[in-house]
FIKOL-621675 format. One record per residue: residue number from 1; residue in one letter; chain; x negated, y, z negated of N, C-alpha, C in turn. Coordinates in Angstrom, 1 decimal, decimal comma. Each point is the difference from the previous one (the first is absolute). Example, Ala and Ser with C-alpha at 12.3 -4.5 7.8 and 13.67 -1.06 7.14 Angstrom:
REM residues 2
<pt><n>1</n><res>a</res><chain>A</chain><n_east>-13,2</n_east><n_north>-5,7</n_north><n_up>-7,8</n_up><ca_east>0,9</ca_east><ca_north>1,2</ca_north><ca_up>0,0</ca_up><c_east>-0,9</c_east><c_north>1,2</c_north><c_up>0,0</c_up></pt>
<pt><n>2</n><res>s</res><chain>A</chain><n_east>0,4</n_east><n_north>1,1</n_north><n_up>0,7</n_up><ca_east>-0,9</ca_east><ca_north>1,1</ca_north><ca_up>0,0</ca_up><c_east>0,8</c_east><c_north>1,1</c_north><c_up>-0,8</c_up></pt>
END
This chain:
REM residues 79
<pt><n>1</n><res>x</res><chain>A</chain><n_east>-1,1</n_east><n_north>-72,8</n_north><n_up>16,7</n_up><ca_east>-0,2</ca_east><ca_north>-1,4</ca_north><ca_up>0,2</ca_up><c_east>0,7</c_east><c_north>-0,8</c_north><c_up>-1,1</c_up></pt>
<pt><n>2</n><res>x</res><chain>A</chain><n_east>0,7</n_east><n_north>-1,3</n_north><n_up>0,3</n_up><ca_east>0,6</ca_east><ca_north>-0,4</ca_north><ca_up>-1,3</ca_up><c_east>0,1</c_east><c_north>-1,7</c_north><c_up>0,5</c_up></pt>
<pt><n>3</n><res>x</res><chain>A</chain><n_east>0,0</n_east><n_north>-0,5</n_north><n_up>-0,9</n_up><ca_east>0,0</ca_east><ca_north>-2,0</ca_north><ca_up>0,4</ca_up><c_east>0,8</c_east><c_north>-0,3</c_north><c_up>-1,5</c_up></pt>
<pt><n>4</n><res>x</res><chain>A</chain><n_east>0,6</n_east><n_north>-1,0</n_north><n_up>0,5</n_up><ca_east>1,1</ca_east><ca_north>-0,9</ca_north><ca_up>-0,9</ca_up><c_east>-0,8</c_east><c_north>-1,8</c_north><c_up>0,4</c_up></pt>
<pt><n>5</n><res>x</res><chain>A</chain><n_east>-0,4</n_east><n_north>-0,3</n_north><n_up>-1,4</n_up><ca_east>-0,4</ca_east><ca_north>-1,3</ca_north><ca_up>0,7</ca_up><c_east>1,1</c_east><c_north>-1,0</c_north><c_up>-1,2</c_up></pt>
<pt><n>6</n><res>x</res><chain>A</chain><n_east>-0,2</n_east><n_north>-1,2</n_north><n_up>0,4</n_up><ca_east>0,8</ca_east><ca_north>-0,6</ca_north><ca_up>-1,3</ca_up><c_east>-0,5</c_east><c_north>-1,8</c_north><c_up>-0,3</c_up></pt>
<pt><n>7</n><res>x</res><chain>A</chain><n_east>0,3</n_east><n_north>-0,4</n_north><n_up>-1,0</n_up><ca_east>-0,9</ca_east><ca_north>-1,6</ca_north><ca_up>0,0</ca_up><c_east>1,3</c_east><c_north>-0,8</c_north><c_up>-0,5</c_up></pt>
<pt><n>8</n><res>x</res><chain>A</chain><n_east>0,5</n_east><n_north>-0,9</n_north><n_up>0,6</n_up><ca_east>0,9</ca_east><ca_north>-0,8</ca_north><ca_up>-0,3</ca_up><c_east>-0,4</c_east><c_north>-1,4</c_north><c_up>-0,2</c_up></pt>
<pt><n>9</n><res>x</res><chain>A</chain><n_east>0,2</n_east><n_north>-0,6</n_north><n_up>-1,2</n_up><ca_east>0,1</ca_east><ca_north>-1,6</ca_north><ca_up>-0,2</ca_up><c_east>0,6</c_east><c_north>-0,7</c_north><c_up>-0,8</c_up></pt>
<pt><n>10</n><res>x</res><chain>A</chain><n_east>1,1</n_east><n_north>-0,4</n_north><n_up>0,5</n_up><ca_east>0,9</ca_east><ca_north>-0,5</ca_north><ca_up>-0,5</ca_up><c_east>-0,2</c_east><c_north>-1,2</c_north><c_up>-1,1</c_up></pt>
<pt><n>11</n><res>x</res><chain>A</chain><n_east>-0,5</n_east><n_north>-0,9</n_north><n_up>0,3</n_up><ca_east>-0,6</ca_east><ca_north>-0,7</ca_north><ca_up>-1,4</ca_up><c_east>-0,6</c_east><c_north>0,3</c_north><c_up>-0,9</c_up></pt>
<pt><n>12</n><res>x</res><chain>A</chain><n_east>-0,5</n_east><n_north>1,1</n_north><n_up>0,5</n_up><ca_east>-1,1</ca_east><ca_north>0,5</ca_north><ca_up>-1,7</ca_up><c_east>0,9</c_east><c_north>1,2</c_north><c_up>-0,4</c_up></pt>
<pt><n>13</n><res>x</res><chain>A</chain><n_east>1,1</n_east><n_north>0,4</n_north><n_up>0,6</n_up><ca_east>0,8</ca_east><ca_north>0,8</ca_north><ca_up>-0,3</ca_up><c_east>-0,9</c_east><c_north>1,3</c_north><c_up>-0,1</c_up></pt>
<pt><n>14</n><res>x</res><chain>A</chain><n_east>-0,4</n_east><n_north>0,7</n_north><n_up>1,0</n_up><ca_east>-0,8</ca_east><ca_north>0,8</ca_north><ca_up>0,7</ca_up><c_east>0,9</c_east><c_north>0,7</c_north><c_up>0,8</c_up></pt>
<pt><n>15</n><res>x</res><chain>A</chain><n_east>0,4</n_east><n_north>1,5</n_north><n_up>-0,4</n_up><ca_east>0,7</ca_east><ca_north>0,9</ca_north><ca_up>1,1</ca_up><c_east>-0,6</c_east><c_north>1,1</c_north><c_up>-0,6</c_up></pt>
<pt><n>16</n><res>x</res><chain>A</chain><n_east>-1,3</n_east><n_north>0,7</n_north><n_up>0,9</n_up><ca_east>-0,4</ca_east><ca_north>1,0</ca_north><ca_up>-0,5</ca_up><c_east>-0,6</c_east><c_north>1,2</c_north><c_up>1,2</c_up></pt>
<pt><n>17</n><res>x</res><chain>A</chain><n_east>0,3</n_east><n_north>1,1</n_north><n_up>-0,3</n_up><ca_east>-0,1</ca_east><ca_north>1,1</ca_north><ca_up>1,0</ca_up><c_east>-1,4</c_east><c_north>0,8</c_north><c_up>-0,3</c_up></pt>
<pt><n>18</n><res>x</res><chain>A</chain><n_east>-0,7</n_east><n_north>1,1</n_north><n_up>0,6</n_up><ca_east>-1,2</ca_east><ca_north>0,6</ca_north><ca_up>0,3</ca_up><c_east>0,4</c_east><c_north>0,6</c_north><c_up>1,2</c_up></pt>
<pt><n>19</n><res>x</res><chain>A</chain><n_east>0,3</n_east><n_north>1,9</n_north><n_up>-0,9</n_up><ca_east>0,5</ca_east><ca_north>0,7</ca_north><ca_up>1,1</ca_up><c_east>-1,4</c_east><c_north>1,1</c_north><c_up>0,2</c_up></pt>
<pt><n>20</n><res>x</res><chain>A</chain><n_east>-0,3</n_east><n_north>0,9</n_north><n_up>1,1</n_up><ca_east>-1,0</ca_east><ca_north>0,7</ca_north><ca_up>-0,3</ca_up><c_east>0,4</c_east><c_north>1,3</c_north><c_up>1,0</c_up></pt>
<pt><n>21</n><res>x</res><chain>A</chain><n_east>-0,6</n_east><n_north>1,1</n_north><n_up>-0,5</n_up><ca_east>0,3</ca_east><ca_north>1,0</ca_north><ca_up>0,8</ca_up><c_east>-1,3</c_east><c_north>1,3</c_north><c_up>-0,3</c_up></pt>
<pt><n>22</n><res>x</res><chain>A</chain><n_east>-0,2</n_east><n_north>0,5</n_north><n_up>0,9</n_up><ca_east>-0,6</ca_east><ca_north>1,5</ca_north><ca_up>0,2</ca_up><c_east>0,8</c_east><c_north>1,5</c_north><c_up>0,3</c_up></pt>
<pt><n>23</n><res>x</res><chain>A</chain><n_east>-0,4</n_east><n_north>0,7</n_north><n_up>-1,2</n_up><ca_east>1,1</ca_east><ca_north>1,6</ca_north><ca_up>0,0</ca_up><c_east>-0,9</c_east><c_north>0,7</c_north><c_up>-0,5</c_up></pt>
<pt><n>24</n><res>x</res><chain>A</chain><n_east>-0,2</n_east><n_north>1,3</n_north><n_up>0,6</n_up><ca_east>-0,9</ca_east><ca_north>1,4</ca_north><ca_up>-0,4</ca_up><c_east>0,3</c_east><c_north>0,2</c_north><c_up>-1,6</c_up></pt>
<pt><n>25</n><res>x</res><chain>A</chain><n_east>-0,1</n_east><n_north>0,6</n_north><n_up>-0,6</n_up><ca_east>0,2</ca_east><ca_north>0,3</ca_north><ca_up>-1,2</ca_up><c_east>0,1</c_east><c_north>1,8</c_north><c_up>0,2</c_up></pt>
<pt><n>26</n><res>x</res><chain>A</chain><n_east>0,1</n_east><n_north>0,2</n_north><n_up>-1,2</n_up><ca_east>0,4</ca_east><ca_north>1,9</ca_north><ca_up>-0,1</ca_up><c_east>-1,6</c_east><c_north>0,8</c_north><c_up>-0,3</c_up></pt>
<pt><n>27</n><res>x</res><chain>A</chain><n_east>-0,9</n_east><n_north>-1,0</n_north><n_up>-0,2</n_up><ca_east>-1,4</ca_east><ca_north>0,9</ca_north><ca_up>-0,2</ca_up><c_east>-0,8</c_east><c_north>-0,3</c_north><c_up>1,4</c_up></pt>
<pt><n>28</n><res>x</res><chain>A</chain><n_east>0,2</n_east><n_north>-0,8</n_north><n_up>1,4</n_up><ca_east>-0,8</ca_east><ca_north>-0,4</ca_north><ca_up>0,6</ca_up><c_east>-0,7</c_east><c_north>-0,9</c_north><c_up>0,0</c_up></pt>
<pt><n>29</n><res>x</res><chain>A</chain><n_east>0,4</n_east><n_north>-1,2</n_north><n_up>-1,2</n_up><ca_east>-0,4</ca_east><ca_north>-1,1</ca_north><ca_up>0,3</ca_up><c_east>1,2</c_east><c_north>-1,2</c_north><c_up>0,5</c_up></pt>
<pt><n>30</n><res>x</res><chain>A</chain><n_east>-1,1</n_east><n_north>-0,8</n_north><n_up>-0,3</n_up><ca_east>1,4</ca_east><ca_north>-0,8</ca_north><ca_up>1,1</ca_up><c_east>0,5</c_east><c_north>-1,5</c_north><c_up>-1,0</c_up></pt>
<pt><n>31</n><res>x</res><chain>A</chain><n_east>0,4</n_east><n_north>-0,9</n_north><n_up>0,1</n_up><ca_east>0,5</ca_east><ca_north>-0,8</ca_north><ca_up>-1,3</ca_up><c_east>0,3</c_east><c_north>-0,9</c_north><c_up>1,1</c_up></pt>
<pt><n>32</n><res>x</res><chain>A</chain><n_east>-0,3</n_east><n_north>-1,3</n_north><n_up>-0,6</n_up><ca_east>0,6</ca_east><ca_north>-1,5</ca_north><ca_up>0,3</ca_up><c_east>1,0</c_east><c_north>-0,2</c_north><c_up>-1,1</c_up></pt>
<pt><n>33</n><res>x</res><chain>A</chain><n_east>1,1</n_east><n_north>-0,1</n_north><n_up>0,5</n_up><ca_east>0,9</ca_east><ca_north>-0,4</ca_north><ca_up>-1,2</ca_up><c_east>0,0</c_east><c_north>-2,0</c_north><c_up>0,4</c_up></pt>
<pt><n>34</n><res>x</res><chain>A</chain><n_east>0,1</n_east><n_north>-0,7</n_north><n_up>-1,4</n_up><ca_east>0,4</ca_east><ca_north>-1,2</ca_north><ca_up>0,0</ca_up><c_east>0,8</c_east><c_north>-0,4</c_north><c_up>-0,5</c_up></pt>
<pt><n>35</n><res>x</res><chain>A</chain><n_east>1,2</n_east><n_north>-0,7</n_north><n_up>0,0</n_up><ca_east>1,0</ca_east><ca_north>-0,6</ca_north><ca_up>-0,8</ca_up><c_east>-0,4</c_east><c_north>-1,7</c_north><c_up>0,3</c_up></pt>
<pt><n>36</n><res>x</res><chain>A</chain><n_east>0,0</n_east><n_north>-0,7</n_north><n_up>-1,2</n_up><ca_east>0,4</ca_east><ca_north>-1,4</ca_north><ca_up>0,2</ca_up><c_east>1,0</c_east><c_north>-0,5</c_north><c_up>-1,1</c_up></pt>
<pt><n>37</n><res>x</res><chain>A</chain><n_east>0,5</n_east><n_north>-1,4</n_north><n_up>0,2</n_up><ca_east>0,6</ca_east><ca_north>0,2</ca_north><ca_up>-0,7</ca_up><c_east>1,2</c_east><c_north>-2,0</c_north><c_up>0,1</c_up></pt>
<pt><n>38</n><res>x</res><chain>A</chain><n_east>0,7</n_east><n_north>-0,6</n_north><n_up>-0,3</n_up><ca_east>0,9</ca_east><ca_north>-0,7</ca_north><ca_up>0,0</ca_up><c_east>1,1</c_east><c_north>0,4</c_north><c_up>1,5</c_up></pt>
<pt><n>39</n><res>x</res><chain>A</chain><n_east>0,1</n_east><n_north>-0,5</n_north><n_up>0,7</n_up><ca_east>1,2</ca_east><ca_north>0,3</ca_north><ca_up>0,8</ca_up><c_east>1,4</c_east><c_north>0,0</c_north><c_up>-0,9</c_up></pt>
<pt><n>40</n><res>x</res><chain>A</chain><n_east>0,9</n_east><n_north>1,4</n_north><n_up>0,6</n_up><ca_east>1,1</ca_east><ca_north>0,1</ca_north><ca_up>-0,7</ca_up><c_east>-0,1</c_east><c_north>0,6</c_north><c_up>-1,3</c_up></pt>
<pt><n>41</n><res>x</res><chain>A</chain><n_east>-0,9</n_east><n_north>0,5</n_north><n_up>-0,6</n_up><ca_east>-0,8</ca_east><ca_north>0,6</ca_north><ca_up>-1,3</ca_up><c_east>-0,5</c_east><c_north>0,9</c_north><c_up>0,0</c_up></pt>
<pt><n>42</n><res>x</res><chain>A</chain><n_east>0,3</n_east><n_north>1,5</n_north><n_up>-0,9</n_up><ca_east>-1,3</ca_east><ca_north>1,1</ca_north><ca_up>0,0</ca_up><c_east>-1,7</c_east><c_north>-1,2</c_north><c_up>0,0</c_up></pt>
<pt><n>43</n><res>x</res><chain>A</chain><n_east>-0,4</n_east><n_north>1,0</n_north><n_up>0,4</n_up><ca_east>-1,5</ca_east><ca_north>-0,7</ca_north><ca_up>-0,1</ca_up><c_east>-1,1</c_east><c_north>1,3</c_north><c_up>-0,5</c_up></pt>
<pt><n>44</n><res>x</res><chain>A</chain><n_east>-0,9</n_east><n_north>-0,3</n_north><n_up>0,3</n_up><ca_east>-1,3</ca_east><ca_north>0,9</ca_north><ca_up>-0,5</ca_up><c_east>-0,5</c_east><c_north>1,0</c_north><c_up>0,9</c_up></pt>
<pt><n>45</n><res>x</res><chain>A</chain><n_east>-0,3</n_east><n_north>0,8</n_north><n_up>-0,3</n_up><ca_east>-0,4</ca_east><ca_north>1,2</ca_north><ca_up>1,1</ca_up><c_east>-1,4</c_east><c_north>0,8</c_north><c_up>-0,5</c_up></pt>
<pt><n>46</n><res>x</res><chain>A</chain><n_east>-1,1</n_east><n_north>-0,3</n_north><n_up>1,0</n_up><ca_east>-1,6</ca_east><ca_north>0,7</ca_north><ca_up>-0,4</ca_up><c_east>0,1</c_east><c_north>1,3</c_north><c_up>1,1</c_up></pt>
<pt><n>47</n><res>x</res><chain>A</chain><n_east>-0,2</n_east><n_north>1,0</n_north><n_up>-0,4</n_up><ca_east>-0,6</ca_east><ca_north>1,0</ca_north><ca_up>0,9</ca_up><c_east>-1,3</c_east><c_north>0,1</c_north><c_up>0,2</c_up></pt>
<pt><n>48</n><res>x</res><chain>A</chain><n_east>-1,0</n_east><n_north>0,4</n_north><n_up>1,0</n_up><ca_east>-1,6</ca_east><ca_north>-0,2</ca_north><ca_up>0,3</ca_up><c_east>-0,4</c_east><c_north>1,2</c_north><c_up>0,7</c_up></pt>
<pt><n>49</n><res>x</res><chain>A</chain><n_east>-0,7</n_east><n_north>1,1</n_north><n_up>-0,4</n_up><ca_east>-0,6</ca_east><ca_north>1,2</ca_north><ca_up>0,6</ca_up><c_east>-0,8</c_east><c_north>-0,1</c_north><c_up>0,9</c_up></pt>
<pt><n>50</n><res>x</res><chain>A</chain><n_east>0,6</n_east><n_north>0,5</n_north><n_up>1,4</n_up><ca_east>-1,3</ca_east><ca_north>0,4</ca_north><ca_up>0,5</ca_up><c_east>-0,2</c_east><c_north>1,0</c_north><c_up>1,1</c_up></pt>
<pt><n>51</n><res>x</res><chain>A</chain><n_east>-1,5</n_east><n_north>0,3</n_north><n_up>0,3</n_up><ca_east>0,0</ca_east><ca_north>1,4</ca_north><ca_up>0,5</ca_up><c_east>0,3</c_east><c_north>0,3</c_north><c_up>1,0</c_up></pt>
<pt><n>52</n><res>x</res><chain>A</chain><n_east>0,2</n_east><n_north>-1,3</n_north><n_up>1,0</n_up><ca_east>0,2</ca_east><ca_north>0,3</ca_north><ca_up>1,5</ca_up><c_east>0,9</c_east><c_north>-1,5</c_north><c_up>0,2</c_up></pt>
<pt><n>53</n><res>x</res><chain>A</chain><n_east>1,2</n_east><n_north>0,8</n_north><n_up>1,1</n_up><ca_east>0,6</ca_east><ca_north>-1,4</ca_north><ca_up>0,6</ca_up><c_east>-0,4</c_east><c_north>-0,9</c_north><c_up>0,4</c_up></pt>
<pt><n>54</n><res>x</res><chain>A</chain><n_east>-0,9</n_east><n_north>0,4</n_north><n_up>0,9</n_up><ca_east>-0,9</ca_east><ca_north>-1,6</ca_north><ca_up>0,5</ca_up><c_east>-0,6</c_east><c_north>-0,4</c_north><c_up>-1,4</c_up></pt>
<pt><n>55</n><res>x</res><chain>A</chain><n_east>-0,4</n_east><n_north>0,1</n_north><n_up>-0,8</n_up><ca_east>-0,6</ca_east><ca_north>-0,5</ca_north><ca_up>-1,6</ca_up><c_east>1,3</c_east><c_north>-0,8</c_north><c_up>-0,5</c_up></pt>
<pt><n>56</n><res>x</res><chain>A</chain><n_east>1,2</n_east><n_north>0,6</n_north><n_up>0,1</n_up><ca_east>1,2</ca_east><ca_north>-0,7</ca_north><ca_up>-0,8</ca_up><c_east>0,2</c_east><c_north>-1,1</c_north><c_up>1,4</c_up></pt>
<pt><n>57</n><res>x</res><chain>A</chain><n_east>0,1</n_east><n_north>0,1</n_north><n_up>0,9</n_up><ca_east>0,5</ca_east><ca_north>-0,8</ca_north><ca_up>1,2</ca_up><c_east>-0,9</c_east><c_north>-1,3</c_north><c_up>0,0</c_up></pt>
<pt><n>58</n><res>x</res><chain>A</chain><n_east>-1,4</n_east><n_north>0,1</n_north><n_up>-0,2</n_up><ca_east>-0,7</ca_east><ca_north>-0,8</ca_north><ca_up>0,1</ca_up><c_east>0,2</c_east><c_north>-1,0</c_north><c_up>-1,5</c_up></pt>
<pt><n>59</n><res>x</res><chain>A</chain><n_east>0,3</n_east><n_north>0,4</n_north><n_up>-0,7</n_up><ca_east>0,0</ca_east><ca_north>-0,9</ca_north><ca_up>-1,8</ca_up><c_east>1,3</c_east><c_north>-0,5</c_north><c_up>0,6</c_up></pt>
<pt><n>60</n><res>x</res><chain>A</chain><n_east>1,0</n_east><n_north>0,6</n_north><n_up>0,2</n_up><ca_east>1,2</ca_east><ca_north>-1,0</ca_north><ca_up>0,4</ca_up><c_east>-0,4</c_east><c_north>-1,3</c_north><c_up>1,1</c_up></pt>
<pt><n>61</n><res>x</res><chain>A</chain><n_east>-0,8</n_east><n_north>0,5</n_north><n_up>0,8</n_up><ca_east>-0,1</ca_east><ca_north>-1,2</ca_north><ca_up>0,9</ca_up><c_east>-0,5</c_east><c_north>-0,5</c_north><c_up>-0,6</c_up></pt>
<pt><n>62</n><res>x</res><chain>A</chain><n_east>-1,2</n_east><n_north>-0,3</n_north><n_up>-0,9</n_up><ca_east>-0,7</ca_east><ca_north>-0,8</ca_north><ca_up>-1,0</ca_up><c_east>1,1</c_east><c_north>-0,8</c_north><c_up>-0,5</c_up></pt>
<pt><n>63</n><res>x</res><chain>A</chain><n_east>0,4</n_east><n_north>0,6</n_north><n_up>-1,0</n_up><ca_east>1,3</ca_east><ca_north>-0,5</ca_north><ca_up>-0,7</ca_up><c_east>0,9</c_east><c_north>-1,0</c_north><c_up>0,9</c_up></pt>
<pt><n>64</n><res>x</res><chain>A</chain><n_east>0,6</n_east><n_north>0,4</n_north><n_up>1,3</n_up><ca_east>0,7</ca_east><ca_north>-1,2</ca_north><ca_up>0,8</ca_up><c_east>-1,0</c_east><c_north>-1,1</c_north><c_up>0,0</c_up></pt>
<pt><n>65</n><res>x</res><chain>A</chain><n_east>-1,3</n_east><n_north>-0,2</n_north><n_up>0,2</n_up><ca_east>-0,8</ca_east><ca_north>-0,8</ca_north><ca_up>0,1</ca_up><c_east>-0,2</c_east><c_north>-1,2</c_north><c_up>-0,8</c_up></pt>
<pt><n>66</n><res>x</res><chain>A</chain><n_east>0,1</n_east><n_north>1,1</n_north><n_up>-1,1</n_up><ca_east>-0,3</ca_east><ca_north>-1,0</ca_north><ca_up>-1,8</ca_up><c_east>2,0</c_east><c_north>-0,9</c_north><c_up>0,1</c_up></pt>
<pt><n>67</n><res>x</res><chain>A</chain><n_east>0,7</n_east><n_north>0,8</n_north><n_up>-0,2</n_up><ca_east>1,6</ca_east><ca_north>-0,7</ca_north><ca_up>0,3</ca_up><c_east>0,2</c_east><c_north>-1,3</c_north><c_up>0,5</c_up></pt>
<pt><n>68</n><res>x</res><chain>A</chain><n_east>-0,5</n_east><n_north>0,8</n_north><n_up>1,1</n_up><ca_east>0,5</ca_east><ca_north>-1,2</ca_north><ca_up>1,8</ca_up><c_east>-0,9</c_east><c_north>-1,6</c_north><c_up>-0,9</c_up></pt>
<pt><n>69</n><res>x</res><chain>A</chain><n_east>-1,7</n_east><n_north>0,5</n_north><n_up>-0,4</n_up><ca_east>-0,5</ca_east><ca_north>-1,0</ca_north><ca_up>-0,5</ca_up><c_east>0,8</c_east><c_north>-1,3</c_north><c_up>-1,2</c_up></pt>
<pt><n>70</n><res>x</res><chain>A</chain><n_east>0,6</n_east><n_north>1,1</n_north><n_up>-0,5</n_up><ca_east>0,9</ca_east><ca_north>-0,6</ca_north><ca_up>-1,4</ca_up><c_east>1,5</c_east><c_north>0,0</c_north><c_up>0,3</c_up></pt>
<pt><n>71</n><res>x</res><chain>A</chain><n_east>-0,1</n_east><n_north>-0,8</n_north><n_up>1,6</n_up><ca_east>1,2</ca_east><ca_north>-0,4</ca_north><ca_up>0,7</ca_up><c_east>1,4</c_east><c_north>1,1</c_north><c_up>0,1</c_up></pt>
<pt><n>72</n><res>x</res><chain>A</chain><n_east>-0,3</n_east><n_north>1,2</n_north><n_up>-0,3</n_up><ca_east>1,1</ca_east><ca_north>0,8</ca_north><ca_up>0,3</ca_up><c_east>0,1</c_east><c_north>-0,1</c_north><c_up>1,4</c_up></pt>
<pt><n>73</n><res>x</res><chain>A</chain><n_east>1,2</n_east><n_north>0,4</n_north><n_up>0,5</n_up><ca_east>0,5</ca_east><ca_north>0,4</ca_north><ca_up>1,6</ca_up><c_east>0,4</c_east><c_north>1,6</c_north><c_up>0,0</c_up></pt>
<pt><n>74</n><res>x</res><chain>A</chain><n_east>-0,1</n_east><n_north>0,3</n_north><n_up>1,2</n_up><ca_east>0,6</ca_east><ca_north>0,8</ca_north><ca_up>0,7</ca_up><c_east>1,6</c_east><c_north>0,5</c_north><c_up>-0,3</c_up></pt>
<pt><n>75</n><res>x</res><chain>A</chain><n_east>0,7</n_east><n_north>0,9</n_north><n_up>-0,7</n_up><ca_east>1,4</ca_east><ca_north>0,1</ca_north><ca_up>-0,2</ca_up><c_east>0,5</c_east><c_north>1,0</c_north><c_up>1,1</c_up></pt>
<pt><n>76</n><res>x</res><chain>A</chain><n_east>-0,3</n_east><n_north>0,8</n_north><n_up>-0,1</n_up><ca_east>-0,1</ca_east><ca_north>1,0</ca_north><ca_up>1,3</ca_up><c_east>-1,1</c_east><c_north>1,1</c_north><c_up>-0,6</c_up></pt>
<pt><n>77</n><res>x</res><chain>A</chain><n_east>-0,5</n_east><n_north>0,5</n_north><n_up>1,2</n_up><ca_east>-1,2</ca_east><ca_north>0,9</ca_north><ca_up>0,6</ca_up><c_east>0,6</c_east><c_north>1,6</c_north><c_up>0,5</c_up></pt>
<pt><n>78</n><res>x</res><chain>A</chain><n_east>-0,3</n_east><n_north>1,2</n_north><n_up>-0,3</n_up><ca_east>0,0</ca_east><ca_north>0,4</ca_north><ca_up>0,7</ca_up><c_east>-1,1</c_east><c_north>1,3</c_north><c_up>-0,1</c_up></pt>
<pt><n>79</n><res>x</res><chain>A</chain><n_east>-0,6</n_east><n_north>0,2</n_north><n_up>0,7</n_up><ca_east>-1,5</ca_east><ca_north>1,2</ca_north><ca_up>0,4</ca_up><c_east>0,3</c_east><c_north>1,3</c_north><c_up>0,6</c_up></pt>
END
């Protein structure tokens, strides 16, 4: 599962990305990777442990939640 969202505002000079993604790991857990970051820019990247995909799947949805709230959009989706 992976989402690209992004927040644009041009007068406050606002171009900022929130990418997120879910991948097994090599011990059997599973990781939410996050990057954010400046559009056009390396940005920041958190990794987040957890024991089951639906566990990582569900904190990502959370996460689109909190975003979407702090006016992020949609960049592309795909599940």
């Amino acid at each position: 599962m992976e989402t690209h969202l992004e927040k644009h505002d041009p007068g406050r000079n606002v171009a900022r990305y929130y990418r997120m993604s879910v991948h097994p790991n090599l011990f059997g857990e599973w990781t939410l990777q996050r990057e954010w970051g400046r559009i056009g820019q390396g940005g920041r990247v958190r990794l987040d442990l957890f024991r089951s995909e639906a566990e990582a799947e569900r904190a990502l949805s959370v996460l689109e939640g909190v975003k979407q709230r702090r006016a992020y959009e949609y960049a592309g989706v795909s599940h």
